[in-house]
C-alpha positions in Angstrom: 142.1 61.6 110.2 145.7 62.5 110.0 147.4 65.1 111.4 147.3 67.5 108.5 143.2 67.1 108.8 143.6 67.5 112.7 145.4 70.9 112.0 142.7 72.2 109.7 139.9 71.3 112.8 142.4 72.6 115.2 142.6 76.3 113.1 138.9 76.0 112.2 137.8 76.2 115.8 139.6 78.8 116.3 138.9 80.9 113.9 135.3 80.1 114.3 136.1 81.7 118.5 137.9 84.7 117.2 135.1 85.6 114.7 132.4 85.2 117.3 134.3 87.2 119.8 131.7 90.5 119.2 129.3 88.5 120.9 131.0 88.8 125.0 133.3 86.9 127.3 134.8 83.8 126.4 131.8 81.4 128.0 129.5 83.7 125.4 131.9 83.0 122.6 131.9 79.6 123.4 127.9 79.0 123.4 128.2 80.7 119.9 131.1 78.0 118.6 129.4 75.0 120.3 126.3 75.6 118.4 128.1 76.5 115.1 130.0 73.3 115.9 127.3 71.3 116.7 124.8 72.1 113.5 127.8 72.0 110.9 130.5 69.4 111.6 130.7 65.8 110.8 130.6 63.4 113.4 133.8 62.3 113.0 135.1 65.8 113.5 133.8 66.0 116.8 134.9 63.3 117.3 138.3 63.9 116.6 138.5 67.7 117.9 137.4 66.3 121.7 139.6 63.7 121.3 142.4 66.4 121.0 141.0 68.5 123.7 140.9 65.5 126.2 145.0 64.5 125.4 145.7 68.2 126.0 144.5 70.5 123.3 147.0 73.2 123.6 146.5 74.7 120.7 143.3 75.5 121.1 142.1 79.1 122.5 140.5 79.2 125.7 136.7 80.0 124.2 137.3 76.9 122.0 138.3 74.5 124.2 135.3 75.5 126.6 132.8 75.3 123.4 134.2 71.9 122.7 133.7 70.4 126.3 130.4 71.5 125.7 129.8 68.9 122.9 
């Protein structure tokens, strides 16, 4: 994956955390996206996504990040 396709997972998780934030606190939000995650993305974009999160993931918000160390 390139770093346009990298972007689009970057903004997708997020997105995915902000419109799951009705459900509570950021570990609640972050059970929600790791499901979502989970169920619906490719291997390879799991893959790629932790990959991101473990060389620093910055850009990622904090109910995101947590979701995706839950993989």
């Amino acid at each position: 994956m390139g770093s346009h396709q990298l972007a689009s997972l970057i903004r997708m998780a997020n997105q995915i955390a902000e419109n799951n934030r009705h459900v509570g606190d950021d570990a609640a939000v972050a059970h929600v996206v790791s499901g979502h995650l989970s169920r619906f993305w490719a291997r390879s974009m799991k893959q790629q996504i932790q990959a991101y999160l473990e060389a620093g993931g910055e850009e990622l918000n904090p109910a995101a990040r947590v979701a995706i160390a839950q993989l």
